[in-house]
C-alpha positions, 0 to 999 in steps of 0.5 A, a space after each residue: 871877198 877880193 874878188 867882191 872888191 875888185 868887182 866892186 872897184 872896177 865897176 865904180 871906175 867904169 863910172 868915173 870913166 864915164 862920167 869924166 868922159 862926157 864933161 869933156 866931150 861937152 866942154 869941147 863941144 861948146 855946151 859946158 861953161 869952163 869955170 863948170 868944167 874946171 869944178 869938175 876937175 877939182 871934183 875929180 881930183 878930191 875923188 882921186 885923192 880920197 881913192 890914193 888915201 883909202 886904197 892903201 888903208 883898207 889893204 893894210 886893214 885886211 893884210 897887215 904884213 903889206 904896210 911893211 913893203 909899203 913903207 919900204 915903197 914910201 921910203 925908196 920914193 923919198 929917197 929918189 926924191 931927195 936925190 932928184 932934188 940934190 942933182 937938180 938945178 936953175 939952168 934959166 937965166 934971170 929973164 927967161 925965169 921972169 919971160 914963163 913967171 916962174 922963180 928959180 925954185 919952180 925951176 929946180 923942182 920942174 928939174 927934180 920931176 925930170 930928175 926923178 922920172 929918169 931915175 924911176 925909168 932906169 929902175 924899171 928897166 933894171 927890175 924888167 931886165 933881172 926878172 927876164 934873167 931870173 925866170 930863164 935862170 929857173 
């Protein structure tokens, strides 16, 4: 039944490919309009969201003992989050802010994004470097 599921997920992910592929290759030749090819991104968005809501649910139906380490991943990216957005700040000036039309929050949350990304950088290498250590351990 997995192996039918990834089979199945791999192929329908073949096709997205495939049909993202060719509006982009046809907005740049000059052949679709931009307002078509933004809709195509809306659609694409609608579909990656549905897949981000529906991937998780349908593991937890078949394993329920995930849902606890996908709450704790819930729970640990909040908390990077909220972190992120405790160290970020409005470095900008008042005329840069209105030079880009961005506010003082655009500009914090822009700050929690880089913020955060560091974090989840750092985090990673840690995890890559303690599982390099434990397999020579063992």
């Amino acid at each position: 039944m997995k192996d039918n599921v990834a089979n199945i997920t791999r192929k329908v992910l073949y096709v997205l490919l495939v049909l993202s592929a060719l509006p982009g290759i046809l907005f740049y030749a000059g052949i679709m309009s931009t307002d078509t090819f933004l809709n195509w991104g809306k659609i694409m968005l609608i579909l990656g969201v549905l897949v981000l809501i529906v991937a998780p649910a349908y593991t937890i139906f078949n394993n329920p003992k995930n849902l606890i380490k996908m709450l704790i991943s819930i729970v640990l990216l909040a908390v990077i989050l909220g972190v992120s957005y405790g160290f970020a700040t409005n470095q900008l000036s008042a005329l840069t802010l209105e030079t880009y039309h961005i506010s003082a929050e655009t500009s914090r949350l822009v700050g929690m994004g880089l913020i955060a990304t560091y974090i989840t950088f750092v985090l990673s290498i840690i995890v890559i470097l303690y599982s390099g250590v434990m397999k020579i351990i063992k």
